[in-house]
N, C-alpha and C positions, 0 to 999 in steps of 0.2 A: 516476378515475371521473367527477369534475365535468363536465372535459372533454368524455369519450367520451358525459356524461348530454345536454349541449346538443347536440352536434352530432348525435345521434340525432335528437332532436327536429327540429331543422333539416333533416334529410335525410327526414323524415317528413312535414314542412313542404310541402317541394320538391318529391317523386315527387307530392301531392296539387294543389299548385298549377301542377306540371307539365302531369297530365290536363285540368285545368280549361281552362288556359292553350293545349293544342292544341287542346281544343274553340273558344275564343274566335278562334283563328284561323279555322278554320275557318266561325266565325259571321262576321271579318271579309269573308272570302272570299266566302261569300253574301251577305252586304249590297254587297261591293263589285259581285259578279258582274249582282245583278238591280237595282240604281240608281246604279253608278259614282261618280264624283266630282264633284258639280253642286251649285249653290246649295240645293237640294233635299237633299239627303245633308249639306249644311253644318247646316242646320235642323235636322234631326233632332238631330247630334255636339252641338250649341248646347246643345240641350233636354236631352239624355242627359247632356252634363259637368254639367249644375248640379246635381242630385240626385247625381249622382254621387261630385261633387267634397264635396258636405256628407257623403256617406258618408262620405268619406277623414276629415273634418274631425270630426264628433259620432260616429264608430262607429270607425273600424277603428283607427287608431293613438292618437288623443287617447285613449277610452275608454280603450283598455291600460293605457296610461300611469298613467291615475288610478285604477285599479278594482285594477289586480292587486298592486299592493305595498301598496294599504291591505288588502284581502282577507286576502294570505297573513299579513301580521301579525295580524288578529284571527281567523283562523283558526286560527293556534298559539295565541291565548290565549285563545279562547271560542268553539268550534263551535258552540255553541246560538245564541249572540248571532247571529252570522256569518250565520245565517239568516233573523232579521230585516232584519239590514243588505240584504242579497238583497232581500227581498220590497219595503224600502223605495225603494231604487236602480233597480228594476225599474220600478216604477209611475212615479215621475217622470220616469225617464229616459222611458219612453212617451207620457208629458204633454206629455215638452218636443218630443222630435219630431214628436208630432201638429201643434204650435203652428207650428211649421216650416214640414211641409205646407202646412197654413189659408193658411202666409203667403203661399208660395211658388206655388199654388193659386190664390190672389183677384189678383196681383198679376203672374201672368206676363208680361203682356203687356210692363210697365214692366223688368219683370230684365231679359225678352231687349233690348227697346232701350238696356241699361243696357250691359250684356255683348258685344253683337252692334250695333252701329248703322249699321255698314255693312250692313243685314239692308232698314235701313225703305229706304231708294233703290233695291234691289235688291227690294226686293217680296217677301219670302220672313220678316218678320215675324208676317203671321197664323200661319203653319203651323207656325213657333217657337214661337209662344206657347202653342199649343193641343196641342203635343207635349210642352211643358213639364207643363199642368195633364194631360194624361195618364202621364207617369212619376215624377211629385213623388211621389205615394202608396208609391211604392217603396223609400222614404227610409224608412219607417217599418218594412218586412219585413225591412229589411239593418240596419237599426238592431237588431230582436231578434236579427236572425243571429248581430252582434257580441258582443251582450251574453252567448248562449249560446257562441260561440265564446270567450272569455275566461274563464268559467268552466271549461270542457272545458279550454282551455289548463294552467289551475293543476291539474290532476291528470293530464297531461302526455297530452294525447287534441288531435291536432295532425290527425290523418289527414283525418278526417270534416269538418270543419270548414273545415278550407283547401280541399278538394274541392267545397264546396256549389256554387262559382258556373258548376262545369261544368255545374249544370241550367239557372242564368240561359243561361247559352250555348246548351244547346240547345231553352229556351222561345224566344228568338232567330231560329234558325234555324228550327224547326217553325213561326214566325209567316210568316217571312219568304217563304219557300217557298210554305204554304198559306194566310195571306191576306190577301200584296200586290196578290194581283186584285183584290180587292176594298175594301179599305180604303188601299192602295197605302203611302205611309212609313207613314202613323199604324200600321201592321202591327207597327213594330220596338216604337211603346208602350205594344202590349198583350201582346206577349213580355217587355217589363219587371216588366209586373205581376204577369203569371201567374208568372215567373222567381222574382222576390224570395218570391210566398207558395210555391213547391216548397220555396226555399233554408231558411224556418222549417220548415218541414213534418220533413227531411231531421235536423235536428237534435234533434228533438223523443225519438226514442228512445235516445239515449246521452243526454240530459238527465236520463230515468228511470233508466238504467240507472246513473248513476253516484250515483243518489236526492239529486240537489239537487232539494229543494219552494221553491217561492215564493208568495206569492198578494199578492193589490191592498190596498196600505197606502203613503198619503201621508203617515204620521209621518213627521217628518223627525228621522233618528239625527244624534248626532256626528258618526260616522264618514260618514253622508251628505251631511253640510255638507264635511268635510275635503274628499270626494273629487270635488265638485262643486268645490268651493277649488281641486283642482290641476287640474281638467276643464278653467278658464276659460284659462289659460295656456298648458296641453297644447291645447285645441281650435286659442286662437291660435296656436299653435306651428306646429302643421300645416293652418291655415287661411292662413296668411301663407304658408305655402307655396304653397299652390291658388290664391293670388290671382295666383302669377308666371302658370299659363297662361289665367288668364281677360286677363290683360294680352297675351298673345299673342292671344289670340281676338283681342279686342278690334282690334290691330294687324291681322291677317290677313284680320278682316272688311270691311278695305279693300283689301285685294290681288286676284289673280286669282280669280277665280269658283273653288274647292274647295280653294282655300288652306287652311282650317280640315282639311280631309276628310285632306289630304296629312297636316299635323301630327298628326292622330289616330291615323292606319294607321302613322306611323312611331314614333311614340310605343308606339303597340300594340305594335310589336315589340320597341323599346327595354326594354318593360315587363317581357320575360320573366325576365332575368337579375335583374331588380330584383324579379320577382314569387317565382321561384325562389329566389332568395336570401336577397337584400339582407332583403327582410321578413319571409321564414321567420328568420335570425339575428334578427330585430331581436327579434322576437317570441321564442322561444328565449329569448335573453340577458335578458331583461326577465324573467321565470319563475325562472332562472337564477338572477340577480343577485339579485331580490329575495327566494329562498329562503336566500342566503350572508349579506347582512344580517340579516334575522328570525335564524338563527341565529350571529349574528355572528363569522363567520368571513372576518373582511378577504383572508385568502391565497388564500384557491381563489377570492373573486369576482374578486380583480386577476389568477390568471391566467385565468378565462372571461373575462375583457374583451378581454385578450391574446392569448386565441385567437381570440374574435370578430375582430378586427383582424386578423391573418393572415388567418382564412378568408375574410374580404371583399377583401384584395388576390389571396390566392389563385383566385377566383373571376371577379372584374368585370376584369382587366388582358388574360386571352383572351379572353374574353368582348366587350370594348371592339373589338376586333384582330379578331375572326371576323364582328362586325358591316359592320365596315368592308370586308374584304377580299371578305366575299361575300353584304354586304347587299342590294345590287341583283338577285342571281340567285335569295334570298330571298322578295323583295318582288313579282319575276317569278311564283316559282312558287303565291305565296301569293294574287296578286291581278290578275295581268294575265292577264283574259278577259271574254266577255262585255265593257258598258261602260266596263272600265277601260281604260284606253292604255298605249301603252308610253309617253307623253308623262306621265301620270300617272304611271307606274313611278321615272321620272327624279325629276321632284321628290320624289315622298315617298323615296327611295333619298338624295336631301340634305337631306331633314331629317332622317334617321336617324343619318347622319354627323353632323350638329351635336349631336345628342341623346347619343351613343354618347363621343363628347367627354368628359362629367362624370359619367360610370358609374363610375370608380373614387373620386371623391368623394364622391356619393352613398351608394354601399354602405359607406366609413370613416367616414362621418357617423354612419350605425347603432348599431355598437357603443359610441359615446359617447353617442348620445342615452340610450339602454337603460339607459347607468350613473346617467344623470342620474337619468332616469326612478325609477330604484329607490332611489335614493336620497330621493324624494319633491320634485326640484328640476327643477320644469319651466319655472320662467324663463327658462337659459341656454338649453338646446332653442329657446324661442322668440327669443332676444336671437341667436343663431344662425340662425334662418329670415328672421328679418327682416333681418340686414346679408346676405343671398343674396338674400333678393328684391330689395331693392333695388338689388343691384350686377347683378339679371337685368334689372330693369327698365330701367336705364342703358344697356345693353346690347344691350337690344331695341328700342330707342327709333334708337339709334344703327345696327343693323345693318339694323332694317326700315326706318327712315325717311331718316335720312341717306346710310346706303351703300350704299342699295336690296338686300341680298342676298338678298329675300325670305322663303322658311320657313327658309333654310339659319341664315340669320342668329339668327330669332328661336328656332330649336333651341337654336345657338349658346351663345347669350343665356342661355337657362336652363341650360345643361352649365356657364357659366362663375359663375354663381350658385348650385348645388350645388357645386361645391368653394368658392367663395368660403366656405360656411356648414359646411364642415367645418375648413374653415380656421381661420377663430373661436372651433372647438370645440374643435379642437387647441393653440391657444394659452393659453385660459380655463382647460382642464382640468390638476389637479392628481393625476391617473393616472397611477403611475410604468407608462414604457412599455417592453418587452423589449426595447431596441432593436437586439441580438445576435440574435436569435430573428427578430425583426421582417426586416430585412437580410437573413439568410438567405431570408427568404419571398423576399422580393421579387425576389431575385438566381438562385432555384430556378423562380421562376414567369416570370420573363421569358426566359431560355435554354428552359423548358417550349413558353412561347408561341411563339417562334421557330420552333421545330421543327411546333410545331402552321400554323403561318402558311405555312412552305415547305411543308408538303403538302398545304395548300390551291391551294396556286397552283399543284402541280403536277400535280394531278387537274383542276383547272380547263384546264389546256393541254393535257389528255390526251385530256379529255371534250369534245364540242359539245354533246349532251342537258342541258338545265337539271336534269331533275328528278335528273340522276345527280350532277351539278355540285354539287348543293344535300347531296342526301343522303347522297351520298360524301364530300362533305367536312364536313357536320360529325359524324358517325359517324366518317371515319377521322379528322380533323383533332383530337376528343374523346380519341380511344384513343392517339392519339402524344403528347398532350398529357399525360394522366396516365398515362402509362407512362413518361414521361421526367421525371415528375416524381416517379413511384414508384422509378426508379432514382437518384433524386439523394436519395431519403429523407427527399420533404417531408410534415409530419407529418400533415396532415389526411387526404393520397392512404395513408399506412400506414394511419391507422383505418379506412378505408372498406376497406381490402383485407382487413385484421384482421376485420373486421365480418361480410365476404363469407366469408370462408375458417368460420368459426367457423359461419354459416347454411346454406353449403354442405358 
């Protein structure tokens, strides 16, 4: 039951950050369709990753990390206390984001030339800066989103929460459509704002309904000194991460005019199986693992770890392979119209190839961060991000500047710095691994993928139409994929079929 308990969670995850996640494209789509790829469209992606990227860093994974395995533990031994902890954690955490803003707010002008300096010779500084102090506020509505969605998590409420950001997507879109006439980019950073306060809004009634109270108290608990304690390590953890692609910015902001715009849209894409996945597991496992310690039961959390690890080669190894084989007919259908080119198509179509590189690193990094994590050891995690970034930065430095190979390179770069950092994980950890178990995955899922790859290619030679190219293979190249891996009897494709059979 351990088992079949995460992977529900995970697949609940998924189907939610699925919707979100087509929405988003399709908000690519309109951003691409009505201002293309031009130092203007770099400005905006500029301003949008910084708020962004603090999201990733003070809200979505660091938070987890520190919040939910002090939680579940004083939740087994003190619901009443548990609630102050809440109220305490709540009000600071609020403090410190606002502070963030203030900062981020008075001083944009300086970040973007910090970030971006290929921006001031190119003339496209002002409109960075003043896009920046318009979505920084945003930082503080996804910051509550987190906080609420972390709570919902520990009473295992994955749906609602992983779905919010398909409203950012469609505040987005609603801006962009009706009102680029008239405020023209600045359009996408008032979809930001309105986006982030739907996304609290949206959570606010399973917040009641699962009757967690809180209210504005700066005492500061133990338990809220601890989990700021593991906040600071956990943030660097995956702050050190976020700094490999501000070093790509950085880099690209000297390249061709929408260098940045390409890495974004290809990134976009990259991002699904990582958004589908990788982070529903992570999240998942972390819930998971930290309920098998509170009640200390060492054997069912070593084997949720173990099945974490399969389900992420299971997952990211096609996934890497359908990128690749039919990214560019993807990226066609997804964004070449209006402004975009087919010139454009090609390069973001090689950064995605670079990117698609260190997807099954990435997603093995997961389920060892999560153990760490539950364990209360968020050092290694970051003693881990940092020998990646800086084996991306070596490598970014070397593919942009010395080899010239462009965005493909500095994709590249970061793909070979996610495995680098699971790599580190892998050897530090003292996680006895299935390695019988393990082996079968990998040996079930690559004859899987094979099968999946030849019927991609062979619809692709059948078909001229992209939109059938695209949709027929990955609909049928999905269906041969797990049916050949339901007839080899790999374990995750029986629970989902067990799962199905039992709902139908």
């Amino acid at each position: 039951m351990s088992k079949a308990h995460f992977l529900k969670n995970t697949l609940f995850f998924s189907l939610a950050t699925f919707i979100s996640r087509i929405l988003g494209y399709i908000r690519d789509a309109t951003i691409a369709y009505i201002f293309g790829a031009n130092p203007l469209t770099d400005a905006f992606f500029v301003a949008w990753r910084i708020p962004n990227t603090l999201r990733q860093l003070v809200a979505e994974g660091s938070f987890n990390a520190a919040f939910i395995p002090v939680y579940t533990q004083l939740l087994k031994k003190n619901p009443d206390y548990s609630k102050k902890y809440i109220s305490s954690l709540f009000s600071l955490y609020t403090l410190a984001l606002s502070f963030l803003t203030f900062i981020g707010v008075f001083f944009s002008e300086y970040i973007v030339g910090i970030i971006a300096p290929g921006f001031i010779e190119k003339g496209t500084i002002d409109q960075a800066s003043f896009l920046l102090k318009l979505t920084f506020p945003y930082l503080v509505f996804v910051g509550w989103v987190s906080f609420f969605m972390a709570l919902l998590n520990t009473r295992d409420r994955f749906f609602i929460p992983a779905v919010s950001p398909a409203l950012l997507n469609l505040s987005f879109i609603f801006c962009a459509f009706f009102l680029s006439s008239y405020y023209g980019i600045y359009s996408l950073g008032i979809g930001a704002l309105i986006g982030g306060f739907l996304q609290v809004i949206l959570q606010i009634p399973l917040i009641v309904k699962e009757r967690f109270s809180f209210s504005l108290s700066f005492k500061i608990l133990p338990e809220t000194k601890e989990t700021f304690k593991r906040l600071i390590p956990a943030f660097l953890s995956f702050g050190v991460s976020q700094f490999g692609f501000i070093v790509d910015t950085l880099i690209a902001s000297f390249l061709v005019g929408g260098a940045i715009s390409y890495l974004y849209y290809a990134n976009r894409i990259f991002q699904l199986p990582i958004g589908l996945f990788a982070i529903g597991l992570g999240n998942a496992l972390l819930v998971s693992l930290s309920r098998h310690l509170a009640e200390e039961d060492p054997r069912r959390f070593l084997q949720d770890f173990n099945s974490g690890i399969r389900f992420a080669i299971f997952i990211s190894i096609p996934a890497t392979l359908g990128m690749i084989v039919l990214g560019r007919e993807i990226i066609s259908v997804l964004l070449q119209r209006g402004a975009f080119s087919q010139e454009n198509t090609e390069l973001t179509y090689l950064a995605l190839v670079g990117y698609s590189i260190g997807l099954t690193g990435y997603a093995l990094a997961r389920p060892y961060k999560s153990a760490f994590f539950a364990k209360g050891d968020t050092k290694t995690p970051l003693y881990s991000t940092i020998f990646g970034v800086l084996v991306s930065i070596l490598f970014a430095v070397l593919f942009g500047f010395l080899l010239n190979w462009g965005v493909f390179g500095l994709a590249l770069a970061s793909s070979i710095g996610g495995i680098a950092s699971f790599v580190y994980l892998f050897f530090v950890s003292d996680l006895e691994l299935y390695k019988k178990d393990i082996f079968s995955t990998v040996l079930k899922t690559c004859v899987s993928t094979g099968a999946m790859v030849l019927t991609v290619f062979f619809i692709k030679n059948i078909f001229e139409n992209l939109y059938i190219q695209v949709f027929s293979g990955v609909f049928a190249g999905a269906f041969i994929y797990f049916l050949t891996a339901y007839l080899l009897r790999e374990s995750a494709v029986v629970y989902i079929a067990g799962r199905l059979r039992s709902r139908f």
